[in-house]
N, C-alpha and C positions, 0 to 999 in steps of 0.2 A: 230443568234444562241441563241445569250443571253434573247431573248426577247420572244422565242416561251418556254424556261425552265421553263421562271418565269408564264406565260401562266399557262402551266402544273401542276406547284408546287400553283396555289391559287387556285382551287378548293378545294385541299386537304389540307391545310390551312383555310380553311374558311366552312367547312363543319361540322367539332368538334365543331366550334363557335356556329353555328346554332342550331346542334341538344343540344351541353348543355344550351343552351341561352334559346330552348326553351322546356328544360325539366321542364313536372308538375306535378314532383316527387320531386321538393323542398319542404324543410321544409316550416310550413306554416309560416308566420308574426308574430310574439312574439307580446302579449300584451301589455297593457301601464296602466299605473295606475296615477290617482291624486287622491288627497287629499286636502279639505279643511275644514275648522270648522265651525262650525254654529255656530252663533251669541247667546249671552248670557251666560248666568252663570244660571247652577242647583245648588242646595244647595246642598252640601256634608253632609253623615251620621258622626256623634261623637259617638263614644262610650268611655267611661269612659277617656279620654283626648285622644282616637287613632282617627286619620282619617283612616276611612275606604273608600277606592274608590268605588264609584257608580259601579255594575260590568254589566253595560250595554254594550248589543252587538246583532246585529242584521242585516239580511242581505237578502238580494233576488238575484236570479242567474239563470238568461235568457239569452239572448242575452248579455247583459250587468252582471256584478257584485258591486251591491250597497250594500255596507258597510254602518253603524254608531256603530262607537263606542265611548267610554268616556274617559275620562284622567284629572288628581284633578292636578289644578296648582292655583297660586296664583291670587285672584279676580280681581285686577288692575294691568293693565287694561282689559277691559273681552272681548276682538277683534285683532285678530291679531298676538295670544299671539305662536303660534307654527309655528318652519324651520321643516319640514320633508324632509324625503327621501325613497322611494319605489322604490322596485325592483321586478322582477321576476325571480324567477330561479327554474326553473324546475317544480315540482307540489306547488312552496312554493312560497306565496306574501308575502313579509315585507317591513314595513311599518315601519321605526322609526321618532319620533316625540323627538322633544327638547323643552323645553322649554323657550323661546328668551326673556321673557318681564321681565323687572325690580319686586321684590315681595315689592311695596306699599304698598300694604295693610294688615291686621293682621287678615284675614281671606283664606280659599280656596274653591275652586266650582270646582264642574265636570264640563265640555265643551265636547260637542261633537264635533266628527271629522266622515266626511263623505267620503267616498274613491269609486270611480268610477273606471270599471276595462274593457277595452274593448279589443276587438280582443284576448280573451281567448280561445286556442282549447281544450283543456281539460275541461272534467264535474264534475275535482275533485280537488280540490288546500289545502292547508293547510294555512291560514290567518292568521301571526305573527303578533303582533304589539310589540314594543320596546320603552321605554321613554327611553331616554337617559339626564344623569344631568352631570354633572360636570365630575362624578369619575367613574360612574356605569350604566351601559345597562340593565334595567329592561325591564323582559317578563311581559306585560299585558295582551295578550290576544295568544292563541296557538289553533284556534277552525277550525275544519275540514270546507268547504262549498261545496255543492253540488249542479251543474248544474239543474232545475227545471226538474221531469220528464213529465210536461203539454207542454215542450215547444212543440209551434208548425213547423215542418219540412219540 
């Protein structure tokens, strides 16, 4: 008796399984972002003893989301020199950068940081970047990017 129940009762147990298992009305795969710097040192602008930050930013948005942007940190050593962390949430990518290397030296250079953005569903995101020092979370960069409208479908 016991054996014809349990019969009965696993179809209907195992049928919810199936059909949410293979619902393809899930949300899609959330994207993933890295970051790394490319090598060298730009010269940073002076003006009357201020560092002014290079305000480079530039990006293209297809398939993929290639970023480069800039950030003024201390010239030695001029590789290696940033720990970031990137996230996504919702229409908004941030990107904060620290930066990790001892200031050797008694000058500063912009460095580029290059950030790769894949399995993005959306054509519209808003692209934060944040330096982070010691005591304070500086906005560097707050710039809208849009999905190309050439892409091909």
């Amino acid at each position: 008796m016991k054996f014809r129940s349990c019969i009965f009762f696993a179809p209907v147990v195992l049928m919810p399984v199936l059909y949410f298992g293979c619902d393809e009305s899930l949300p899609p795969e959330t994207g993933s972002v890295s970051v790394t710097q490319i090598p060298g040192c730009r010269p940073s602008v002076w003006n009357r003893n201020l560092l002014l930050e290079d305000s480079c930013f530039s990006y293209t948005f297809d398939d993929v989301l290639s970023v480069d942007f800039c950030a003024a940190a201390n010239c030695c050593p001029d590789s290696n020199r940033f720990l970031t962390d990137q996230q996504i949430r919702n229409d908004s990518i941030i990107v904060t950068i620290a930066d990790t290397a001892a200031n050797l030296c008694r000058c500063v250079c912009t460095y580029v940081l290059h950030a790769e953005c894949l399995k993005l569903p959306g054509n519209r995101y808003i692209f934060l970047v944040y330096k982070q020092d010691s005591y304070d979370r500086i906005l560097l960069y707050s710039v809208p990017v849009y999905r190309s409208q050439l892409q091909r479908r």
